[in-house]
N, C-alpha and C positions, 0 to 999 in steps of 0.2 A: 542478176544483171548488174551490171558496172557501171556507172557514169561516169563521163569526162573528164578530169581534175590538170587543170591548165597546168604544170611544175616549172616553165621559165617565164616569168616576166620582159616579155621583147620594149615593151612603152619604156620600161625603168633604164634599159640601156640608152638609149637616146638620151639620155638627163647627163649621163658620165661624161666626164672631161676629152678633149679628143688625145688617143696617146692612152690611152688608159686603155688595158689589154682586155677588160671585161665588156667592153662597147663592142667588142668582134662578135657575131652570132657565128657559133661553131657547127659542124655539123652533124656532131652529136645530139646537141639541143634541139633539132630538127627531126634526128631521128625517135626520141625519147616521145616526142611531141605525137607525130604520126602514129608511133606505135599505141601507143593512149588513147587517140581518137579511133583504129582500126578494130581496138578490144572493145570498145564502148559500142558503136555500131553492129561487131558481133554477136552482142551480146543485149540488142533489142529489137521488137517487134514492129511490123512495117503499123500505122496507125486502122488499113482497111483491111480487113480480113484478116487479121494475122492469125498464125500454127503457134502451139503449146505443146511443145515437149517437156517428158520430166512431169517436176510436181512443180506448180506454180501456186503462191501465196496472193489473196487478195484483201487488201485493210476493206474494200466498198466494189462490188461487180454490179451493174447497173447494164443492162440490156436493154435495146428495145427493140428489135430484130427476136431473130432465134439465136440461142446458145445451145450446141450440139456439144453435148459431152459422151459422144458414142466412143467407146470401151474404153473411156476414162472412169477413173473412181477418185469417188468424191466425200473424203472420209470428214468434213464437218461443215453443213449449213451455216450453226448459230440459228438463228432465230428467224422462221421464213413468213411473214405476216400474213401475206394471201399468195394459194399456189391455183391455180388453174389448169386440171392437165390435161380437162376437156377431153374424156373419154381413155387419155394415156394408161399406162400402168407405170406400176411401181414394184421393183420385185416380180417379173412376171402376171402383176393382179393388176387388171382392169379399174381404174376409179373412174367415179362419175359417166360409168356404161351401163348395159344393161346391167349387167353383176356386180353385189355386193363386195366390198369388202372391209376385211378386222381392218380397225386402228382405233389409238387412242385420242380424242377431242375436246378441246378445252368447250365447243359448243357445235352442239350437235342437231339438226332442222331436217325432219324429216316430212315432205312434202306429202308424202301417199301414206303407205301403211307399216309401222314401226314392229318389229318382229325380235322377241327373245326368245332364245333356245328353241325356233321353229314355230315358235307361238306369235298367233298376232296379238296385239296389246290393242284390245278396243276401248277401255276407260278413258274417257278425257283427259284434254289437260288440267282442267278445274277438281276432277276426282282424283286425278294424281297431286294434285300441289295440295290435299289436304295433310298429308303425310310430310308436308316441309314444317319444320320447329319439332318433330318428334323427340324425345329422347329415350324412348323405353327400348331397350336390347333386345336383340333377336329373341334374346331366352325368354323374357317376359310376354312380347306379341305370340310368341308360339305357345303359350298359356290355351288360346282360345284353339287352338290346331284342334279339330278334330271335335270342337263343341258345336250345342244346337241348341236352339230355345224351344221349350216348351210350355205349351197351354194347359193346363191339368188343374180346377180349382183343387182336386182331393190330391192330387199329387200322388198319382195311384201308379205310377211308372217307374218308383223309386229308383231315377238314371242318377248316375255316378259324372254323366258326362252331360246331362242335360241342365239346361240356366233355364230357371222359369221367369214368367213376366211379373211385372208387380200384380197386375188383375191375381193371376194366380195364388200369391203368396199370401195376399190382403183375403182373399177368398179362405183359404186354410186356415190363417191365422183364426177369422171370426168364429170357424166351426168348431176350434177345439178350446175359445176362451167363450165362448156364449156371446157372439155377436159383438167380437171384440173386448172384453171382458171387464165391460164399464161396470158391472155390480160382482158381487160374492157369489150373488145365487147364479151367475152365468157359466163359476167354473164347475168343473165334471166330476169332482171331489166333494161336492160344498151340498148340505140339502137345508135351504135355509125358508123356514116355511111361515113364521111370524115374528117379524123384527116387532122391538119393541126396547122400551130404554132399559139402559146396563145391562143387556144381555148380551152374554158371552158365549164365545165360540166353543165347542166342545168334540173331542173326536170320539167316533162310535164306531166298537171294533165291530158290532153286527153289520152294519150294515157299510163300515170300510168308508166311512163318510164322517164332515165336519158338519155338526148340527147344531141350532142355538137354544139359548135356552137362558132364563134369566135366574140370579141367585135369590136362592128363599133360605130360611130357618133361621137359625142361633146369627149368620150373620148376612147383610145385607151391603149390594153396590148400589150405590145410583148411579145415575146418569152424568153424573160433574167426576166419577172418580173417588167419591168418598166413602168408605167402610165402615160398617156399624154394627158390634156385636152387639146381641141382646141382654137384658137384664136377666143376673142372677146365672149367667151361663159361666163366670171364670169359678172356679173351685179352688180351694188353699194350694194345691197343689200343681197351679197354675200363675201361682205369685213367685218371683224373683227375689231370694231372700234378699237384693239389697236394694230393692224398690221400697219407694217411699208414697206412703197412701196416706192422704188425708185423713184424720181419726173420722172426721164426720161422713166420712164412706165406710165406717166400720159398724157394730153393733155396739159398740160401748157408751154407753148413757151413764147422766151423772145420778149420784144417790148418794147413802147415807157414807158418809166419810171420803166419797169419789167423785170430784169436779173434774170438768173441764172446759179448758179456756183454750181456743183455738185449735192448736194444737197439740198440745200440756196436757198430761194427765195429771194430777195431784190427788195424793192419798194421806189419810187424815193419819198421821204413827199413834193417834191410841186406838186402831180397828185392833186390837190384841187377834183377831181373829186369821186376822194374816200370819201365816207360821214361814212360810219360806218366797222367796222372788227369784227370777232368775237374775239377769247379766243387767245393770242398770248403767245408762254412761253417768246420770248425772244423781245426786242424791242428796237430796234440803230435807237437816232433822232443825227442827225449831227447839228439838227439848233435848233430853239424855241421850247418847248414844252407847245401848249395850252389846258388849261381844261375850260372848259363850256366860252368858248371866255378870258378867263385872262390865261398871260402866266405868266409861272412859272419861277420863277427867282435863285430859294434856289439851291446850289451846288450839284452835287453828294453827295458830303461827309457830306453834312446837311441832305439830303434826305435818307440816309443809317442810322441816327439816329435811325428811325422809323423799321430799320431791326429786325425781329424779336420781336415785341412787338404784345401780344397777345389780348389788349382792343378791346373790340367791340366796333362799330358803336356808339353805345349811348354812351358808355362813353367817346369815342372823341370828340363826337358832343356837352357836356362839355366846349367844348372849343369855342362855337359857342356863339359872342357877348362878347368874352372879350375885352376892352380896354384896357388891358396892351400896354405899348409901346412896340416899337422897341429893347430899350435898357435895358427894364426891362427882354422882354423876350431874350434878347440874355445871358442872365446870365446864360441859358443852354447853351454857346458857350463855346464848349472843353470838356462839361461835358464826364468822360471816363466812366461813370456805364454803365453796360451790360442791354440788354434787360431784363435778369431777375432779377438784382438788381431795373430798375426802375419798376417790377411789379410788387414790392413788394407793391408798395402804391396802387395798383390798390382797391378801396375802400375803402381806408383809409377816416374816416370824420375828422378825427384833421384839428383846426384852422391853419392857416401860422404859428402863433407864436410858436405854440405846435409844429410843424413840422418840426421847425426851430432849435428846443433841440436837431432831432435828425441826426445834423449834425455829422459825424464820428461813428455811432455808428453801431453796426452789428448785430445787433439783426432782429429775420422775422418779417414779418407781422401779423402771429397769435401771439409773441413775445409784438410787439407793440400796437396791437388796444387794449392790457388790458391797456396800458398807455394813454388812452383817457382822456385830461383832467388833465394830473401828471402835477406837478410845478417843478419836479427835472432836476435838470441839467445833461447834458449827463455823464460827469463822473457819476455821484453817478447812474446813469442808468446800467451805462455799469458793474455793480459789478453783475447783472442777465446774464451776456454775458458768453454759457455754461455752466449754472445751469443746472441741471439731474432732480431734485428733483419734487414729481412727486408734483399735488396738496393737494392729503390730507398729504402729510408728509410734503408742507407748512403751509398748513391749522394747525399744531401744536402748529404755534406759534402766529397763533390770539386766543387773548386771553389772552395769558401768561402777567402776568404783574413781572416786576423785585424785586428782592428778598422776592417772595413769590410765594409757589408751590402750583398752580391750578391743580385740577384733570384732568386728561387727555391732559394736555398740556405740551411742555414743559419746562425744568426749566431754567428761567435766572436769572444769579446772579446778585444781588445788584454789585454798583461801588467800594464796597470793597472786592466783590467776597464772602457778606454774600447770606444766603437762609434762610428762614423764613418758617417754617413746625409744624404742629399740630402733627406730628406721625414720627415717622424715622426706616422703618423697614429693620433688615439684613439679608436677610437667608441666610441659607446653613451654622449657623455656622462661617459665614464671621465676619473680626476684626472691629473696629472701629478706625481706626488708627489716632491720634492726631500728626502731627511731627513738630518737630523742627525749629527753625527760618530759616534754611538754607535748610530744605524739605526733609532732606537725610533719618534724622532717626527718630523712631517715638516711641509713646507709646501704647497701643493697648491693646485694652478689647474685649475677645470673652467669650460668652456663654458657659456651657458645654457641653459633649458629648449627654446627655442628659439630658432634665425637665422631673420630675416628671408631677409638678405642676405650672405653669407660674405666676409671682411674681412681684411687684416692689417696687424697692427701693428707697426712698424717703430722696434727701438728707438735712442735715439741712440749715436753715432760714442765720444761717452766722457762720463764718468762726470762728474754736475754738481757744483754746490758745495755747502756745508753749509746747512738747510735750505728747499732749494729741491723743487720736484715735477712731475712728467709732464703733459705737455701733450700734445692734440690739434693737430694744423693741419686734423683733419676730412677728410684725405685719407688718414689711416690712419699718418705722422709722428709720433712722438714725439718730444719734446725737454724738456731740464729749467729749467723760469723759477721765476726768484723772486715770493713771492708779496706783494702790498703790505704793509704794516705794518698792525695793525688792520682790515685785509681781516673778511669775515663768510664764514663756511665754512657751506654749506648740510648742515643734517647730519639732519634727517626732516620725512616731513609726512604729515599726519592729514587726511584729508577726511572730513568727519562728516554723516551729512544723518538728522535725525529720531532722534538720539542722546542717553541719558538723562546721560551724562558725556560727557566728552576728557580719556583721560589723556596728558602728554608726560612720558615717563619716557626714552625713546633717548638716550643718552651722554650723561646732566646726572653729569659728573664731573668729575675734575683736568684734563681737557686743558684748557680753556679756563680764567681767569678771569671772566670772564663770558658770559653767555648773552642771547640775543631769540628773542624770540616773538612772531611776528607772526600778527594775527587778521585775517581776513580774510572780508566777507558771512556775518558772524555774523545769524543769525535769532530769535528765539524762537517756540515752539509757540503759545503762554499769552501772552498780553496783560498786559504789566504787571508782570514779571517783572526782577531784578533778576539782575546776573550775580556770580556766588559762584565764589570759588577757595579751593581748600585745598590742604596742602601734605604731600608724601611726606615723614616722617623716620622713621627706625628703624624702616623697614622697612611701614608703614601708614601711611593718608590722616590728619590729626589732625581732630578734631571740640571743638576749645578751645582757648582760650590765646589768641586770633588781636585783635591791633590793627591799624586800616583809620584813617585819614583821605582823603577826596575833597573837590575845589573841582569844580563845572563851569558851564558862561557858556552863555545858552542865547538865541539869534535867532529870534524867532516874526513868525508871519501874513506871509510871504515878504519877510523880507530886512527890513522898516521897524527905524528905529533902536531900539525897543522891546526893552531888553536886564535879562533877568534872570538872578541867580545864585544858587547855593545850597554851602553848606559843611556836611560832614558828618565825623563820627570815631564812633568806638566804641572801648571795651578790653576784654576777658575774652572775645569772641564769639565761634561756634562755624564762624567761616569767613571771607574778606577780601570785604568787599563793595563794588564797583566805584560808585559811586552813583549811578545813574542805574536808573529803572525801564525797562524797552524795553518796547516793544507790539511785536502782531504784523499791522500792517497790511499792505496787500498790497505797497508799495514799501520798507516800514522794513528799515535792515539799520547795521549797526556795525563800524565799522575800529577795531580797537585796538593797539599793543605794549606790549608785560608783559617788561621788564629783569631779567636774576637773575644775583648777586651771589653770587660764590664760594659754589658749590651745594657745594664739596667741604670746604669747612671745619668742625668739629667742633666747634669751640670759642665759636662765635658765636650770637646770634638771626638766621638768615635775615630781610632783608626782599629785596620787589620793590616797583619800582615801575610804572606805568602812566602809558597816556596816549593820549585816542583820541578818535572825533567818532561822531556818532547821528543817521541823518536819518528825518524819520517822515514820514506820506504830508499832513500838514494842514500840510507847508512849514516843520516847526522844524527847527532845527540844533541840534544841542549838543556843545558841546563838554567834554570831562573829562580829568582826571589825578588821582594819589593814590598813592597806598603802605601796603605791609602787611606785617606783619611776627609772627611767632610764639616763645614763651618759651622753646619747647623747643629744645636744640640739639642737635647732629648733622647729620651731611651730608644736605643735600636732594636726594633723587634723582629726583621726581614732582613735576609741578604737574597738579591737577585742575580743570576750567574745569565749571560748568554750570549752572542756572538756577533759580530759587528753587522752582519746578513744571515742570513740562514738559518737553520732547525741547526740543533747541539745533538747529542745523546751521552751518555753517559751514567754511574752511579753515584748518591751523593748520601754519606753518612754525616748525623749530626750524633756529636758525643758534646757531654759535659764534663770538666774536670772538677774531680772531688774540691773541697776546698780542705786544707789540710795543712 
C-alpha cells in the first residue's frame, strides 16, 4: 500500500515575486498531484469491514469482533498468549469438544481423567511430584524392572531377582554366625569348650574344627603374652656360635689355678698340666713366654713391630737361615715406618745396594719396581715424587732427540733453545713473531686473508748492497736490484665514484722530498663546477689563507685554429682553485697531476703545483696549469680534492719520488 507524498509545494509559490514564472501553478503540477492521491486511495482499505487480498503483513492485528480468515493461509502467528477456539478445530481436529487432541503445551490442566497411551493415570499429583529433582537415568530406574521383595528368614528361594527385607537378612545372618557372632564359640567352625588364660586356638583335622587348648611342657604362654622356656631344656646344640652367655650361666667354677671374676676367666700358666687351648682373643703371661720349647726374650715394644704387617708365611719364612748378626739386624731398632710404609717392599727384588738409593724417598711400590736396576741417586729420583703424567704422555719423550723435531714426539730445544725442522707450519692465519733482544717486542709476518693459490718465496743466496730491494722474477725468486735514481715509488690509491671529498693523507711525510698525484677520469656530478683543493696542516683541512694562480689554452668546435685563453689568481681564499669550470656531460672527464713539495717541512708556506687537459662532449680541449700555496706553516700531511657542489668520481694515485 502506498501513501500520499505531496511533491509541489503550492504555499511556497505565493512567497515569489510577482513576474516570476514559478508563481504560475501549471497544469502539470495538478495532474502529478491527483495522480498521487488516486494511487494512494487505491491502494488502501475502507476503515469498516474492509477485503484482504494477496498476502497482507501485520507489525500488531488486534480484534475484537470476529476475524475470518476462511481459505486464507496464515503461514506465521509469532506468539499466541491465550487462544479460545471454544469447541473449533485446527487442522480438521476438534479442541476443547468432546474429542481429544495431540499437541504440544507449555501447561497442560486436566480437569477429569488424564490418559497415556490409552491408559488412565490414577496416581496423584503428590505421587507424581515425588519423581521431581530425580536424576538417575532410565538405565539405572530400570535396575528394579522386574524385581520383587521377599520375606525368607533362611532365604531358602535362592531368587536371582528377589530383594530381601532387612528382617530377613538380620535373621540369616544370626543363624550362620551363632546369634550374630558376638563370641568364637557361635561360629560353625569353632568347638570352644573351656576358655581359660593363654589359651590358644588350634585346628583339628579330625574333627575339621578350631579347638582351644592351653600351652604346657618345655615352654609356657601366659596370659600378658610372655614366653617361658623351662630349665635345662636348650642343649649345646641349640646355642648360636656367636651368642654371648654369661660365664655364671655356665658350669665353670673356680679352683686350683682357675678364677673368675665376672666375666674373666684366668688361668694360673704354672698348671703345667694344661698341654694345649684353643683360639684365645686375649692372652696375659706374667712370666716366660715359650714357643716350640725356646723362650722368647724380644720386648713387647719389639714384638708390636710386627703389628699389622700383612706378609704371608712364605715370605717370612725368607727369613729362615739368615746369618745376619745381632747388630746387623738391630739396625731396624727405632725404626718409626708404619706397617704400610714397610709393605711397600713386600716383593720388591732390588739388590741391598739398589735399596739402599732409596733411603728418604716417597715414592710406592708400583712407583719403584720400574727403578729395578736404576744407578740414580735418590735426589735426582725423588724429581718423579708426584708426577700425574700418565705413560703414553711419558712415552713422548722417548725418542725425541734435542734440537731436532721428530714426528710424533715431543720437541726439545738444543742448549741454545735452537729447534731444527724440515717444515714450520702456522694456521689460522697465526704471526710469526721474531722479537727483540729484551723479548718485549717483536716483528711479525702473517699471511693474508686469503690464498688464491699457495706459493714460495725463495730468498736470495746473499745479502745485497746498501740501498737496494726485493724483487720478484714472478716465479716465486727473490733477488736484490738497485732501484733508478728518481724512480716514482707507488705508495696508495683511492678509487672514488659519487664522493662528496678525496682525501690523500697515506705517507705525505720525510721519506720522500717530493710527492705526485696523479688524477685520473676525474667526473663531476653538477655541471659547471670548479675543482677546489685544500690543505691538511696541524692537524685539520684549512678553510683560508689560500693563494691560486691558473693559465689555460682552450681548442674549440673540433680542432679549427680558433684558440682561446684565460689567466686567473686570487689571494686570501678559502681554497686553491684549479680554473677551469668542468660540466658533466656524458663523455666529459679530466687528467690532471698536482706536485708536492716537501710535505715535511715546518718552516715554510707549502705550495703545489698542477697541470692537466679537459675534454667535453661539444669537441673542446683545454688545457691548464697553476699553483697554490697557503700562509700557514707546518707540515702538510693531507691534500683534499672536491668540487665546488656536488659528489666528484674519479681515480687518485699517490707516488713518491726517489730521492736521488
Amino acid at each position: 500500500m502506498a501513501n500520499y507524498t505531496k511533491t509541489t509545494d503550492f504555499a511556497a509559490k505565493d512567497t515569489l515575486a510577482g513576474g516570476d514564472t514559478n508563481k504560475v501553478i501549471r497544469g502539470a503540477e495538478f495532474e502529478t498531484e491527483f495522480d498521487a492521491i488516486a494511487t494512494a486511495v487505491a491502494t488502501k482499505s475502507n476503515t469498516a469491514g474492509p477485503t484482504f487480498t494477496g498476502t497482507s503483513t501485520f507489525a500488531n492485528l488486534t480484534g475484537t469482533g470476529t476475524i475470518n480468515f476462511s481459505g486464507a493461509t496464515v503461514s506465521n502467528l509469532g506468539t499466541v498468549t491465550t487462544a479460545n477456539l471454544d469447541g473449533g478445530t485446527i487442522d480438521g481436529t476438534v479442541v476443547g469438544g468432546a474429542s481429544a487432541a495431540a499437541g504440544s503445551f507449555t501447561t497442560l490442566s486436566a480437569s477429569g481423567t488424564l490418559s497415556l497411551g490409552g491408559v488412565a493415570v490414577t496416581s496423584t499429583a503428590a505421587e507424581l511430584n515425588i519423581l521431581d529433582g530425580v536424576t538417575s537415568t532410565a538405565a539405572e530406574l530400570n535396575i528394579l524392572d522386574g524385581k520383587s521383595f521377599v520375606d525368607e528368614d533362611d532365604l531358602s528361594s535362592n531368587s536371582a531377582t528377589g530383594i530381601p527385607s532387612q528382617q530377613s537378612v538380620k535373621a540369616y545372618v544370626d543363624s550362620q554366625t551363632g546369634l550374630g557372632g558376638a563370641t568364637l564359640a557361635g561360629l560353625a567352625d569353632t568347638n570352644v569348650t573351656s576358655p581359660a588364660d593363654a589359651a590358644l586356638l588350634f585346628y583339628d583335622t579330625g574333627t575339621s574344627k578350631w579347638i582351644d587348648n592351653v600351652v604346657s611342657g618345655d615352654v609356657t604362654i601366659a596370659d600378658t603374652g610372655v614366653a617361658a622356656i623351662g630349665s635345662g631344656v636348650i642343649v649345646n646344640a641349640d646355642v648360636n656360635a656367636s651368642a654371648a652367655i654369661d660365664v655364671s650361666k655356665t658350669a665353670l667354677v673356680a679352683g686350683t689355678g682357675i678364677t673368675l671374676s665376672t666375666n674373666t676367666l684366668n688361668v694360673d700358666a704354672a698348671q703345667t698340666q694344661i698341654t694345649s687351648v684353643g683360639t684365645l682373643s686375649s692372652l696375659s703371661v706374667s712370666g716366660t713366654l715359650t714357643l716350640g720349647g725356646a723362650n722368647i726374650t724380644s720386648t713387647a715394644a719389639e714384638l708390636n713391630i710386627l703389628d699389622g704387617v700383612t706378609s704371608t708365611a712364605a715370605e717370612l719364612n725368607i727369613l729362615d737361615g739368615v746369618t745376619s748378626t745381632a747388630a746387623e739386624l738391630n739396625i731396624l731398632d727405632g725404626v718409626t715406618s708404619t706397617a704400610a710404609e714397610l709393605n711397600i717392599l713386600d716383593g720388591v727384588t732390588s739388590t741391598a745396594a739398589e735399596l739402599n738409593i732409596l733411603d728418604g724417598v716417597t715414592s710406592t711400590t708400583a712407583e719403584l719396581n720400574i727403578l729395578d736396576g736404576v744407578t740414580s741417586t735418590a735426589a735426582e729420583l725423588n724429581i718423579l715424587d708426584g708426577v700425574t703424567s700418565t705413560a703414553s704422555e711419558l712415552n713422548l719423550v722417548d725418542g725425541s732427540s734435542a734440537n731436532t723435531v721428530v714426528n710424533s714426539k715431543a720437541v726439545i730445544y738444543g742448549s741454545s733453545g735452537e729447534v731444527t725442522a724440515t717444515q714450520v707450519d702456522i694456521t689460522g692465519r697465526g704471526d710469526l713473531r721474531l722479537q727483540d733482544s729484551a723479548g718485549g717486542q717483536y716483528v711479525g709476518l702473517q699471511a693474508p686473508a686469503t690464498v688464491s693459490s699457495s706459493f714460495v718465496l725463495s730468498l736470495p743466496a746473499a745479502d745485497g748492497s746498501a740501498n737496494q730491494m726485493l724483487k720478484t722474477d714472478g716465479s716465486g725468486n727473490l733477488s736484490f736490484t738497485t732501484v733508478a735514481s728518481g724512480g716514482l715509488a707507488h705508495l696508495s690509491t683511492v678509487t672514488a665514484s659519487g664522493a662528496s671529498t678525496v682525501d690523500i693523507e697515506t705517507t705525505l711525510d720525510a721519506t720522500y722530498d717530493a710527492y705526485k698525484l696523479i688524477v685520473t677520469d676525474y667526473t663531476a656530478a653538477t655541471d659547471g663546477q670548479q675543482v677546489q683543493i685544500l690543505m691538511k696542516i696541524g692537524g685539520s683541512y684549512l678553510t683560508a689563507g689560500y693563494h691560486h694562480a691558473s693559465i689555460t689554452d682552450d681548442v674549440n668546435q673540433g680542432g679549427r685554429a680558433d684558440r682561446s685563453g684565460s689567466k686567473y689568481g686570487e689571494t686570501g681564499g678559502g681554497y686553491i682553485m684549479m680554473g677551469l669550470s668542468y660540466g658533466n656531460d656524458a663523455h666529459a672527464t679530466a687528467n690532471f697531476v698536482i706536485d708536492i713539495y716537501n710535505p715535511a717541512d715546518t718552516a715554510i708556506a707549502h705550495i703545489i703545483r698542477y697541470e692537466g687537459t679537459y675534454f667535453e662532449d661539444d669537441n673542446d680541449i683545454h688545457v691548464l696549469q697553476g699553483c697554490g700555496a697557503n700562509n700557514t706553516t707546518g707540515a702538510l700531511t693531507g691534500l683534499r680534492i672536491k668540487a665546488g657542489s656536488g659528489n666528484i668520481s674519479g681515480r687518485f694515485r699517490l707516488y713518491g719520488i726517489t730521492n736521488g
